[in-house]
PyMOL Python script that loads the backbone (N, CA, C, O; Angstrom):
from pymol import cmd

cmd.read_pdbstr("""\
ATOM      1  N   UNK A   1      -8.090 -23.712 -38.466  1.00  0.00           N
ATOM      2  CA  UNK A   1      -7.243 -24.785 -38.890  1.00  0.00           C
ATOM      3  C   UNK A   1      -6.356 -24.244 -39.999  1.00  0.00           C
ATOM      4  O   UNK A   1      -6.692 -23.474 -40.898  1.00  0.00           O
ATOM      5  N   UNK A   2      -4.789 -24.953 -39.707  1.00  0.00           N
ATOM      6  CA  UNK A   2      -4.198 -24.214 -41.022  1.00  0.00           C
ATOM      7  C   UNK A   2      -3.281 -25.454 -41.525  1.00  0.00           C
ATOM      8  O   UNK A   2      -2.882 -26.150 -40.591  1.00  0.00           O
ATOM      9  N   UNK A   3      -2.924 -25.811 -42.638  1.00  0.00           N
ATOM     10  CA  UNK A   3      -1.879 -26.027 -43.434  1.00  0.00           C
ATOM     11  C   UNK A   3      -0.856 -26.197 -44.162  1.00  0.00           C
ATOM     12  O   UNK A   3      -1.045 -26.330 -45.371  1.00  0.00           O
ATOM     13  N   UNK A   4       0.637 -26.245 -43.581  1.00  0.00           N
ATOM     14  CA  UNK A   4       1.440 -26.038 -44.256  1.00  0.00           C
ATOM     15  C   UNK A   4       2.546 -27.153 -44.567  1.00  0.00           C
ATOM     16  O   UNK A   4       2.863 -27.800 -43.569  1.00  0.00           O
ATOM     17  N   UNK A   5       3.322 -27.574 -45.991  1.00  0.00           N
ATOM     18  CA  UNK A   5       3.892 -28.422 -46.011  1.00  0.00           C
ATOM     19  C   UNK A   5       5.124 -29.007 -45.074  1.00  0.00           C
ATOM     20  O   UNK A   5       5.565 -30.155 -45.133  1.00  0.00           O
ATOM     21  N   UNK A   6       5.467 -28.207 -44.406  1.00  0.00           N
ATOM     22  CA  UNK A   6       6.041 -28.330 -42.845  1.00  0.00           C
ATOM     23  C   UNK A   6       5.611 -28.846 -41.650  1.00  0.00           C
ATOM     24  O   UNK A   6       6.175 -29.533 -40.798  1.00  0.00           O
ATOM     25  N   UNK A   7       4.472 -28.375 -41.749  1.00  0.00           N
ATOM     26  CA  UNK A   7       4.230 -28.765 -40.442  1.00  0.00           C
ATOM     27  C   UNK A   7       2.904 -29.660 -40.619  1.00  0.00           C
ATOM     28  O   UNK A   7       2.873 -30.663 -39.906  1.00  0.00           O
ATOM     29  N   UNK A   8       1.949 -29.469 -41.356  1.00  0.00           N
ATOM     30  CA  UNK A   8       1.061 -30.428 -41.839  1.00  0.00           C
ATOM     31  C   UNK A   8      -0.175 -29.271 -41.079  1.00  0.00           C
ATOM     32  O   UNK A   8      -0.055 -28.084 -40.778  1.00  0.00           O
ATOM     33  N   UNK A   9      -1.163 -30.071 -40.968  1.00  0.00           N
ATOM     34  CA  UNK A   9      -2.546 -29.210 -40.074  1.00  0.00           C
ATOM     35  C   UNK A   9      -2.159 -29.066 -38.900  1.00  0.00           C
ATOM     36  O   UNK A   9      -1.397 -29.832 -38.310  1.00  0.00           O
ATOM     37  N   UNK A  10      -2.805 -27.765 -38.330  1.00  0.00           N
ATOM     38  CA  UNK A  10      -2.502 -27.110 -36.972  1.00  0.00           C
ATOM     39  C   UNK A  10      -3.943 -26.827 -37.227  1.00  0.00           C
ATOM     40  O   UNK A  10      -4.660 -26.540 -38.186  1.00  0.00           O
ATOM     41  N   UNK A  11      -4.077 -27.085 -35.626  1.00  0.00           N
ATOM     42  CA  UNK A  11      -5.249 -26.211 -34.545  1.00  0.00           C
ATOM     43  C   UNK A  11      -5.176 -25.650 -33.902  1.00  0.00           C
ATOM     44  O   UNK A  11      -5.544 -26.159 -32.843  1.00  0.00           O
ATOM     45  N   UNK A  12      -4.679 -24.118 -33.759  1.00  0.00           N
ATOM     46  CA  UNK A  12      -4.869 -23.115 -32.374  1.00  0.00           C
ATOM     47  C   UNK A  12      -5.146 -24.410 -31.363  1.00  0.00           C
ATOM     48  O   UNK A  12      -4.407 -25.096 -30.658  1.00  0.00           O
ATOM     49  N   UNK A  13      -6.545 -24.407 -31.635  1.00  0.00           N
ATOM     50  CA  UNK A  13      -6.814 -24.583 -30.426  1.00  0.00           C
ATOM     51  C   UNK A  13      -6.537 -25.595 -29.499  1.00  0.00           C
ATOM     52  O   UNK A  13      -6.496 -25.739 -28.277  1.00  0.00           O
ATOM     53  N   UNK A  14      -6.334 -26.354 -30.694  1.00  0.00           N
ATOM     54  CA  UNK A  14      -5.663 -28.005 -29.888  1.00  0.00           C
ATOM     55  C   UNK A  14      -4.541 -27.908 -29.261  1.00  0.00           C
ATOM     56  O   UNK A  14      -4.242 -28.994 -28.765  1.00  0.00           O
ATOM     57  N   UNK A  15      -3.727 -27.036 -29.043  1.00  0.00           N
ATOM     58  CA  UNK A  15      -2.303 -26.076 -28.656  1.00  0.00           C
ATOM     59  C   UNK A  15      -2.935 -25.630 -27.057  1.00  0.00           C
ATOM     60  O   UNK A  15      -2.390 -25.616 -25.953  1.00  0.00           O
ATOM     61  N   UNK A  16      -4.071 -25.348 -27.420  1.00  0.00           N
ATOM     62  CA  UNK A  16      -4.820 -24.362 -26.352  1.00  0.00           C
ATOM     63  C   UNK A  16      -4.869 -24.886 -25.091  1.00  0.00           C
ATOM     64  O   UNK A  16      -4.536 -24.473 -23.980  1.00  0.00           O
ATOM     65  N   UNK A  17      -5.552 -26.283 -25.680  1.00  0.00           N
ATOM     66  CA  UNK A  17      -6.406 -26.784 -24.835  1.00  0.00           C
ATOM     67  C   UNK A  17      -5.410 -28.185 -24.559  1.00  0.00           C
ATOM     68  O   UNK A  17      -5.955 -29.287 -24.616  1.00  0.00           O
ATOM     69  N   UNK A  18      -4.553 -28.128 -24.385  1.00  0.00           N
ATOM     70  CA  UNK A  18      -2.891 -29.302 -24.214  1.00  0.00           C
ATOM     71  C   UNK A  18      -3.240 -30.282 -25.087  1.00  0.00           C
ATOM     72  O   UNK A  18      -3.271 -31.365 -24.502  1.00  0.00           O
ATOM     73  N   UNK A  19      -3.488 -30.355 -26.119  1.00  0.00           N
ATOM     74  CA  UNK A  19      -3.672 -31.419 -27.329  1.00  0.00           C
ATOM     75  C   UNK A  19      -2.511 -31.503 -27.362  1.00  0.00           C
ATOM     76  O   UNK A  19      -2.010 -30.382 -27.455  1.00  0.00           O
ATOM     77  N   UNK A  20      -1.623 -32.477 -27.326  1.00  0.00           N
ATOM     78  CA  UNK A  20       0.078 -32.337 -27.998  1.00  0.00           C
ATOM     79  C   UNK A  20      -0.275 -33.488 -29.069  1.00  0.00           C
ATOM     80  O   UNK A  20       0.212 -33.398 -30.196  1.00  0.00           O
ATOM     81  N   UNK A  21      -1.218 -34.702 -28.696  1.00  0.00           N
ATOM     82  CA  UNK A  21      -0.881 -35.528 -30.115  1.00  0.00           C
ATOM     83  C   UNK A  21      -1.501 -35.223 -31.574  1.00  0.00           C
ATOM     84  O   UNK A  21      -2.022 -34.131 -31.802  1.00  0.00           O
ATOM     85  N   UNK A  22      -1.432 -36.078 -32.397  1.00  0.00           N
ATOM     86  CA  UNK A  22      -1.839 -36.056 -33.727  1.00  0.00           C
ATOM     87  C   UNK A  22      -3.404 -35.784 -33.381  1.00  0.00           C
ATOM     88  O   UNK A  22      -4.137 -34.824 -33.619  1.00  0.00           O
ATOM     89  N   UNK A  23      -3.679 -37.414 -32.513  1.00  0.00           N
ATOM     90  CA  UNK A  23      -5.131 -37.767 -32.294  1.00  0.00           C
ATOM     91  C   UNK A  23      -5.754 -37.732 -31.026  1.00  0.00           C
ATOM     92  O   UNK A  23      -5.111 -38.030 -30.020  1.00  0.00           O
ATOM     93  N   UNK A  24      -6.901 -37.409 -30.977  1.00  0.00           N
ATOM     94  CA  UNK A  24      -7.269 -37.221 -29.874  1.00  0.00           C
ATOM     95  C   UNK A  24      -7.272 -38.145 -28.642  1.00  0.00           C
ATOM     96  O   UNK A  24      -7.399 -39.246 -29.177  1.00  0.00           O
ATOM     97  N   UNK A  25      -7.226 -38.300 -27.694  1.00  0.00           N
ATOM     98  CA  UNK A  25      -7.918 -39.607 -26.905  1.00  0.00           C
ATOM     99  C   UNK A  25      -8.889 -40.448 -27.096  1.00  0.00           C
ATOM    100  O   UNK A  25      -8.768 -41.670 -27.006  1.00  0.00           O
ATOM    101  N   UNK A  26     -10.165 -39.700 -27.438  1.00  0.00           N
ATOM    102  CA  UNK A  26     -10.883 -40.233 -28.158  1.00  0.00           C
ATOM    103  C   UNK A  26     -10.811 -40.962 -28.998  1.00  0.00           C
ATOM    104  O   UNK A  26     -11.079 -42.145 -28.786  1.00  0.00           O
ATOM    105  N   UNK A  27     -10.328 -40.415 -30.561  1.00  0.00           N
ATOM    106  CA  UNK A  27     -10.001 -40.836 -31.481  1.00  0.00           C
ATOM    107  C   UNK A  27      -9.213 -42.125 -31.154  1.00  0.00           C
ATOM    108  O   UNK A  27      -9.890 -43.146 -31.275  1.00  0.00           O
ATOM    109  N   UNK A  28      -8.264 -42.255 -30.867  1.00  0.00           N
ATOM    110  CA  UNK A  28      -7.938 -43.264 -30.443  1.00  0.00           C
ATOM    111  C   UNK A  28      -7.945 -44.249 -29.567  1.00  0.00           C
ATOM    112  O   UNK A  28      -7.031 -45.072 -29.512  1.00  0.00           O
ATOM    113  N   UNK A  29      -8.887 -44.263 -28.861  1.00  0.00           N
ATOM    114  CA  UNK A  29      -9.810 -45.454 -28.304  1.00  0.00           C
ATOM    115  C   UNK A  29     -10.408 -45.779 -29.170  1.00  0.00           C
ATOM    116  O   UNK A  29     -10.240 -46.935 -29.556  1.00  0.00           O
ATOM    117  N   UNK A  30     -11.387 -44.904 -29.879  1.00  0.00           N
ATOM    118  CA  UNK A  30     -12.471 -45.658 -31.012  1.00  0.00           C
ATOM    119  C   UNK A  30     -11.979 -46.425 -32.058  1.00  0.00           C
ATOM    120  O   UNK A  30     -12.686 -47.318 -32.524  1.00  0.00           O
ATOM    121  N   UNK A  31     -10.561 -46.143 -32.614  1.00  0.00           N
ATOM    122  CA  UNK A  31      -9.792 -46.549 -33.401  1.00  0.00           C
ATOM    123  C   UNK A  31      -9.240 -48.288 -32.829  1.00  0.00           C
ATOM    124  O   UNK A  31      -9.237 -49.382 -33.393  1.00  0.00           O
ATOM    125  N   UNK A  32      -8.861 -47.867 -31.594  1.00  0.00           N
ATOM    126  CA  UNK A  32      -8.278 -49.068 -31.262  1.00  0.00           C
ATOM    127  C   UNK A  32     -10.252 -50.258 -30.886  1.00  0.00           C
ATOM    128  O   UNK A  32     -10.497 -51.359 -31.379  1.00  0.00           O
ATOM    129  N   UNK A  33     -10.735 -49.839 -30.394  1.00  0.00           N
ATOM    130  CA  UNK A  33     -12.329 -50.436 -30.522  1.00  0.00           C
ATOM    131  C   UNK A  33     -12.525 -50.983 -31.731  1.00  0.00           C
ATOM    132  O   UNK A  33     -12.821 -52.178 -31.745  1.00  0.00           O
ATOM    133  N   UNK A  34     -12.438 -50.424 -32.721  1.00  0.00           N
ATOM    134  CA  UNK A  34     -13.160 -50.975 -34.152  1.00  0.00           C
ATOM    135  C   UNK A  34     -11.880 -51.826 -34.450  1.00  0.00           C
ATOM    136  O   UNK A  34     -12.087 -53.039 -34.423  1.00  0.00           O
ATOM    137  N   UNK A  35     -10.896 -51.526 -34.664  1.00  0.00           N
ATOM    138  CA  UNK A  35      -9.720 -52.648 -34.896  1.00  0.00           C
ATOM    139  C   UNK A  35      -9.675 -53.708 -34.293  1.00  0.00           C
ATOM    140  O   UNK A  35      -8.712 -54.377 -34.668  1.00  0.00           O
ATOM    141  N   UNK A  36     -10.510 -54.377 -33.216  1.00  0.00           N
ATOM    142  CA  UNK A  36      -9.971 -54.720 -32.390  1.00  0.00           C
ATOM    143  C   UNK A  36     -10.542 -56.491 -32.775  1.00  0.00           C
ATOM    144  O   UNK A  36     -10.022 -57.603 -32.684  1.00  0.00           O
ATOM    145  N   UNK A  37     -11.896 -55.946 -33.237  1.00  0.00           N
ATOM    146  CA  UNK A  37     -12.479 -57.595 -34.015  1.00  0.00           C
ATOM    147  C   UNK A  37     -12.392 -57.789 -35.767  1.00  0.00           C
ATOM    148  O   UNK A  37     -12.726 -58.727 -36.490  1.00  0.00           O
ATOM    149  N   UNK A  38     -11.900 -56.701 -36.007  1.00  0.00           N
ATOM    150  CA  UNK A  38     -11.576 -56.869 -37.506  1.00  0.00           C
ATOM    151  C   UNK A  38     -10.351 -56.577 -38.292  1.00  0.00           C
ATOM    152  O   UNK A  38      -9.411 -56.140 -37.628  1.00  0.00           O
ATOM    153  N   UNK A  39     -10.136 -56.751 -39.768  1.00  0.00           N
ATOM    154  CA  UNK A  39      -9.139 -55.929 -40.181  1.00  0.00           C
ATOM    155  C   UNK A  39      -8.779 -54.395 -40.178  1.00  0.00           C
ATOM    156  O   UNK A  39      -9.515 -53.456 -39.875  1.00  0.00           O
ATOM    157  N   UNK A  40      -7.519 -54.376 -40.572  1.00  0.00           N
ATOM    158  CA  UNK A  40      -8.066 -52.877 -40.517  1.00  0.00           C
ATOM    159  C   UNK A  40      -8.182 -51.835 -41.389  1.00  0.00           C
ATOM    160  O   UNK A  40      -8.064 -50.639 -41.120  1.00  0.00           O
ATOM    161  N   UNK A  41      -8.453 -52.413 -42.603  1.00  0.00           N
ATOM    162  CA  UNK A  41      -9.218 -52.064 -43.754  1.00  0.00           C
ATOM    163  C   UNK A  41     -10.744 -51.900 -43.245  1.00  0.00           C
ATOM    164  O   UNK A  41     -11.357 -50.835 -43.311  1.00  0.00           O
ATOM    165  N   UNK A  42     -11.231 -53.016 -42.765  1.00  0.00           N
ATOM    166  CA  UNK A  42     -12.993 -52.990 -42.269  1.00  0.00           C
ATOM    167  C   UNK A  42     -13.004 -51.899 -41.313  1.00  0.00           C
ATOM    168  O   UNK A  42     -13.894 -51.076 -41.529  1.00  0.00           O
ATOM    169  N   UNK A  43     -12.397 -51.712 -40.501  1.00  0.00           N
ATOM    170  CA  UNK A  43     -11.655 -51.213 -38.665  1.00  0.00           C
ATOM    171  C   UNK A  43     -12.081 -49.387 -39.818  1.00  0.00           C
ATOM    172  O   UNK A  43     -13.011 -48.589 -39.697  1.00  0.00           O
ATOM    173  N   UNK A  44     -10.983 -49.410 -40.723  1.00  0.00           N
ATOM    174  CA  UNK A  44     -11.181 -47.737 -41.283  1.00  0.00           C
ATOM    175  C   UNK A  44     -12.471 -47.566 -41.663  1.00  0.00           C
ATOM    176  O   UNK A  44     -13.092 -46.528 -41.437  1.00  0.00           O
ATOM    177  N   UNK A  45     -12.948 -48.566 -42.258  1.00  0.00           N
ATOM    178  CA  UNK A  45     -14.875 -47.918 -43.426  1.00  0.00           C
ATOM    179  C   UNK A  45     -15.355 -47.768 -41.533  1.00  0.00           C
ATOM    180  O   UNK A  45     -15.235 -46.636 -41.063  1.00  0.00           O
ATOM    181  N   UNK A  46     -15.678 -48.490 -40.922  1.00  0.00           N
ATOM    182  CA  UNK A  46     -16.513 -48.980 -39.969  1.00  0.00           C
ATOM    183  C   UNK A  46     -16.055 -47.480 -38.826  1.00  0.00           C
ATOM    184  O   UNK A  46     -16.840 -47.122 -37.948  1.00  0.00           O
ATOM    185  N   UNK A  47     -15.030 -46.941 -39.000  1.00  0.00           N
ATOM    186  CA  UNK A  47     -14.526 -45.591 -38.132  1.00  0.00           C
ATOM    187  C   UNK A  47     -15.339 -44.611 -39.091  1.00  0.00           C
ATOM    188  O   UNK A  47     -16.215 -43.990 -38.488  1.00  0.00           O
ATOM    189  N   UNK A  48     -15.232 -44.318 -40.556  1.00  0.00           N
ATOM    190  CA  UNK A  48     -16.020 -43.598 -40.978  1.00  0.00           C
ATOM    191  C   UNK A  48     -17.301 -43.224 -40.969  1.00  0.00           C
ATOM    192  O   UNK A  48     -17.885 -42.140 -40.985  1.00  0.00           O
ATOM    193  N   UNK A  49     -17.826 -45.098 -40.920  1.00  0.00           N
ATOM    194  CA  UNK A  49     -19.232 -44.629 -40.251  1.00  0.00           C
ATOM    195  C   UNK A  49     -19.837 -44.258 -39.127  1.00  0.00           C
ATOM    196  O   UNK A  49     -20.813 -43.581 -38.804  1.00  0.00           O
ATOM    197  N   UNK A  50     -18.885 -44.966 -38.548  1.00  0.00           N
ATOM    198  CA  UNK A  50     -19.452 -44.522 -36.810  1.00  0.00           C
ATOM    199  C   UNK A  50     -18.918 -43.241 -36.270  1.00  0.00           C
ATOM    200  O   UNK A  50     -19.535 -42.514 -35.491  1.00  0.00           O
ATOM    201  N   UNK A  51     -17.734 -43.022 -36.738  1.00  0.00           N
ATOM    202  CA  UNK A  51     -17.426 -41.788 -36.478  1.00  0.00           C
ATOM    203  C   UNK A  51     -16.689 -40.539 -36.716  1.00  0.00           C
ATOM    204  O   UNK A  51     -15.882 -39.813 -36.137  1.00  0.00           O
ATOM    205  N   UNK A  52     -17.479 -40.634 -38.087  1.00  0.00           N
ATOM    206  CA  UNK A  52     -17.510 -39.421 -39.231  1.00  0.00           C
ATOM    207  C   UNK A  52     -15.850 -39.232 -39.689  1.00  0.00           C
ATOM    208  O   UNK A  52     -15.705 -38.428 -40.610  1.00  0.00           O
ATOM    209  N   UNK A  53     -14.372 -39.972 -39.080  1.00  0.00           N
ATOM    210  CA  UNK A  53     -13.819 -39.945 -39.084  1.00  0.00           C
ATOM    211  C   UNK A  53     -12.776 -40.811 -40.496  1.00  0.00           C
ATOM    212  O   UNK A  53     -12.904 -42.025 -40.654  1.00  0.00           O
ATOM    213  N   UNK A  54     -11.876 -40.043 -41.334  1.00  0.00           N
ATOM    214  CA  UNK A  54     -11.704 -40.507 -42.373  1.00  0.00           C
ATOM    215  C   UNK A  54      -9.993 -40.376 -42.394  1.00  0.00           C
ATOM    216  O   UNK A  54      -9.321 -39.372 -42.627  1.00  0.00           O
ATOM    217  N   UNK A  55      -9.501 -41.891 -42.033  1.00  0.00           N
ATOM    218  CA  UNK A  55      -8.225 -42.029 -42.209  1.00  0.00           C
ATOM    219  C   UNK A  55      -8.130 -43.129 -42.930  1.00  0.00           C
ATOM    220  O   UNK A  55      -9.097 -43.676 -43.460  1.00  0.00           O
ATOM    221  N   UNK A  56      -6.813 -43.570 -43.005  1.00  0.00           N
ATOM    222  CA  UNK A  56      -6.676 -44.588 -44.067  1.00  0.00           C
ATOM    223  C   UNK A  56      -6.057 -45.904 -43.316  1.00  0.00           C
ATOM    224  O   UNK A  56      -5.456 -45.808 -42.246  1.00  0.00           O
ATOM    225  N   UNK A  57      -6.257 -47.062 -43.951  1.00  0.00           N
ATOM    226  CA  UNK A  57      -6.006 -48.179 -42.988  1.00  0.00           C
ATOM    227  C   UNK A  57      -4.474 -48.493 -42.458  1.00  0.00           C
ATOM    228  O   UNK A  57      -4.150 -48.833 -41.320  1.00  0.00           O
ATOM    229  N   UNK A  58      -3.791 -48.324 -43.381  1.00  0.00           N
ATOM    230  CA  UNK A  58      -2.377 -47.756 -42.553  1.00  0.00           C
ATOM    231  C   UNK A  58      -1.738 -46.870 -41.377  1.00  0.00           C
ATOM    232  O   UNK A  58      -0.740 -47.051 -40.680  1.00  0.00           O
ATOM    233  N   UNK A  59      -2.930 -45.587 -41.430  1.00  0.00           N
ATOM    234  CA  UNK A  59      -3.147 -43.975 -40.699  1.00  0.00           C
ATOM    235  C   UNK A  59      -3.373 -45.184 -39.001  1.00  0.00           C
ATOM    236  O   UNK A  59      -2.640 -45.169 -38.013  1.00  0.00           O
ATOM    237  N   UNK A  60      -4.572 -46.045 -39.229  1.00  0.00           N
ATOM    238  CA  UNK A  60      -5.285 -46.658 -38.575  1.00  0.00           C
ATOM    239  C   UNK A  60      -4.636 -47.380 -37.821  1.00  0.00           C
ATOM    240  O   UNK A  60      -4.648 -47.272 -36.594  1.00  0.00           O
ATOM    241  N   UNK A  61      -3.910 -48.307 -38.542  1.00  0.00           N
ATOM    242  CA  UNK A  61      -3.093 -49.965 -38.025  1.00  0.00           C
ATOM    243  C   UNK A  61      -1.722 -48.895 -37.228  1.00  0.00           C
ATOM    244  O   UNK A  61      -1.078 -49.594 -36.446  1.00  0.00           O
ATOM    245  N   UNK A  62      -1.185 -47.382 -37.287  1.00  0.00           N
ATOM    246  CA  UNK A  62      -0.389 -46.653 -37.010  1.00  0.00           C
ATOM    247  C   UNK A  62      -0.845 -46.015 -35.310  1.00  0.00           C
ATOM    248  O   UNK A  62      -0.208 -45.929 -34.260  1.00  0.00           O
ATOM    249  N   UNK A  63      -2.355 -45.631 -35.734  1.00  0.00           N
ATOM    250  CA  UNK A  63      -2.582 -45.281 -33.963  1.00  0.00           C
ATOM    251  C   UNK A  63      -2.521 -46.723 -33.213  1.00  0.00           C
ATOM    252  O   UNK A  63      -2.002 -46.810 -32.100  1.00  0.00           O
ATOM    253  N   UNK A  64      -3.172 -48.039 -33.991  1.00  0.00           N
ATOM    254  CA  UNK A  64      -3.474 -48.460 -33.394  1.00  0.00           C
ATOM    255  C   UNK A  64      -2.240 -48.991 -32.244  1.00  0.00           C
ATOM    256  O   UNK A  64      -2.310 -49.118 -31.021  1.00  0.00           O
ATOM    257  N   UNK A  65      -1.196 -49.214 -33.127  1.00  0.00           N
ATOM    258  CA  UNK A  65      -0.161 -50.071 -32.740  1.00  0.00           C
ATOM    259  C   UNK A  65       1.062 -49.191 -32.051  1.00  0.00           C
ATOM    260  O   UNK A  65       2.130 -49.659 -31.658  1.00  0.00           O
ATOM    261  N   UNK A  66       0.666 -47.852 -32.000  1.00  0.00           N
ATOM    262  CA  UNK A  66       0.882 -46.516 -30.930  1.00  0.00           C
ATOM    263  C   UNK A  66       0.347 -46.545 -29.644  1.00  0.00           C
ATOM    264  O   UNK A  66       0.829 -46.285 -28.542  1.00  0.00           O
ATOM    265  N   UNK A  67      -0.492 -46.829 -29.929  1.00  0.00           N
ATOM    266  CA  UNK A  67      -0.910 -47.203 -28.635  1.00  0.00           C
ATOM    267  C   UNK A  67      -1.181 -48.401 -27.576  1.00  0.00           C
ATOM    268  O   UNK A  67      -1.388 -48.403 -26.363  1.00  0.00           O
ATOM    269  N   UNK A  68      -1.069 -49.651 -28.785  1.00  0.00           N
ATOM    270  CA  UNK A  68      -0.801 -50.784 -27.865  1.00  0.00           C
ATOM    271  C   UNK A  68       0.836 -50.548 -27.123  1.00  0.00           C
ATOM    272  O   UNK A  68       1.102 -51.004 -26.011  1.00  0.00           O
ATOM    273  N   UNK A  69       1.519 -50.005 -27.703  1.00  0.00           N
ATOM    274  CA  UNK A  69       3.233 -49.809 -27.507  1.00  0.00           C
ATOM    275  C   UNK A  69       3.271 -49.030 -26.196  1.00  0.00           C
ATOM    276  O   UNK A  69       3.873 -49.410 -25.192  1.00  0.00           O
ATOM    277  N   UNK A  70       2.419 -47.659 -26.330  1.00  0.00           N
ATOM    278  CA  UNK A  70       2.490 -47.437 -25.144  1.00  0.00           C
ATOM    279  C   UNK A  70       1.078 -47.919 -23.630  1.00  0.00           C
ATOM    280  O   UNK A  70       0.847 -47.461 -22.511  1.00  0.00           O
ATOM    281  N   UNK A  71       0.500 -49.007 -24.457  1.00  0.00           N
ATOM    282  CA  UNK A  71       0.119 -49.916 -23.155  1.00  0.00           C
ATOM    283  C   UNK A  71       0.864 -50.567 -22.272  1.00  0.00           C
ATOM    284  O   UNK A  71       0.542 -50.832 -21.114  1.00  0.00           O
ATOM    285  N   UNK A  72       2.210 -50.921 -23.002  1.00  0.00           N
ATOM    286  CA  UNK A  72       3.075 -52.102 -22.481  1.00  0.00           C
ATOM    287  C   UNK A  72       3.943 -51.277 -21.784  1.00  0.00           C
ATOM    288  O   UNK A  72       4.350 -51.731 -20.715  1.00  0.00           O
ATOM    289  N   UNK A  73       4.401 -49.976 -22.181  1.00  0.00           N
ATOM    290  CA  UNK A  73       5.408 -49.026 -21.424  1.00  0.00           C
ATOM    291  C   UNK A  73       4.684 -49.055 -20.238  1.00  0.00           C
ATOM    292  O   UNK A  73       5.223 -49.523 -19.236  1.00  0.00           O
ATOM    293  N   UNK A  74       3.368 -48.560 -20.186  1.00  0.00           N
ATOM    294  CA  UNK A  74       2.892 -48.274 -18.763  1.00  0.00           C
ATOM    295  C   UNK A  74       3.131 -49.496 -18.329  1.00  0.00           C
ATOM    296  O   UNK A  74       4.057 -49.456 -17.519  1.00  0.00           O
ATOM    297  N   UNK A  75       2.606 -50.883 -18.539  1.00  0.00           N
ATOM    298  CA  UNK A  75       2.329 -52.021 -18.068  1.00  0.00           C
ATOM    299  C   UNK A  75       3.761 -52.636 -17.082  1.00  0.00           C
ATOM    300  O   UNK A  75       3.945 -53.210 -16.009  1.00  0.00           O
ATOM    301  N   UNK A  76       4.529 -52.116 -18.175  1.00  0.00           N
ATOM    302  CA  UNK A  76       6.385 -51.904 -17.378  1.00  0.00           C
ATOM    303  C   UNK A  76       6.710 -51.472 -16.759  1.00  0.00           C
ATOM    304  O   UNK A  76       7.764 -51.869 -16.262  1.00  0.00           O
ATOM    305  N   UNK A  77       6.126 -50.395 -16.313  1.00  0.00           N
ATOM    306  CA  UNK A  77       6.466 -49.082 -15.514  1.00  0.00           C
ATOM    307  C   UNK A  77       6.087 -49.284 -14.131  1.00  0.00           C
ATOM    308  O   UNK A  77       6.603 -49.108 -13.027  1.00  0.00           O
ATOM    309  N   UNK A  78       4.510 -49.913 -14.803  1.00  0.00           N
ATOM    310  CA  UNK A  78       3.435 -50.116 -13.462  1.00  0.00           C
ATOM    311  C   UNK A  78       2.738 -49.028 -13.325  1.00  0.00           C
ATOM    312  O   UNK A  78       2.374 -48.645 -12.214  1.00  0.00           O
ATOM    313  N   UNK A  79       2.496 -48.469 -14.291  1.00  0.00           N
ATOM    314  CA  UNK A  79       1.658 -47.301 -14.523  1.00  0.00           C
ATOM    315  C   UNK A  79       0.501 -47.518 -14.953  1.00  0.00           C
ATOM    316  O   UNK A  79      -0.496 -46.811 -14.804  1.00  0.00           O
ATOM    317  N   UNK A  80       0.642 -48.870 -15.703  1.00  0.00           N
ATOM    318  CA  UNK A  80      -1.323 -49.035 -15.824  1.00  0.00           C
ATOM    319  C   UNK A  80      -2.004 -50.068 -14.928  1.00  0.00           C
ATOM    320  O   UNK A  80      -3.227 -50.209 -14.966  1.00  0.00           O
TER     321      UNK A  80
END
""", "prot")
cmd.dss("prot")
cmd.show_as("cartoon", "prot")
cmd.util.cbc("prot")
cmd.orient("prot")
């Protein structure tokens, strides 16, 4: 893993292995899961615990609403 004020964190390997987003798939299902009955202040502690994962509730309410956006593209498309 590396660091730079440009580009922010890089992973080889996430390059490697066709990662192109920020977050994983994963990650963002679980994200959008815990948001989904609470705030998302609660939605962030409640991601930390369950899954060791530490963003901030803004970071959070940002995948989340990334990915409802592109629910509706597919939903338009007829892709989902």
């Amino acid at each position: 893993m590396y660091w730079n004020r440009q580009r922010g964190t890089v992973v080889p390997i996430d390059h490697w292995i066709g990662l192109r987003q920020k977050y994983s798939p994963g990650v963002r299902e679980l994200s959008c899961r815990e948001a989904a009955g609470s705030s998302f202040r609660r939605a962030r502690e409640d991601l930390e615990r369950v899954g060791q994962l530490c963003v901030s509730a803004e970071t959070l309410r940002g995948i989340v609403e990334a990915e409802g956006q592109e629910a509706q593209r597919q939903q338009r498309t007829g892709a989902l």
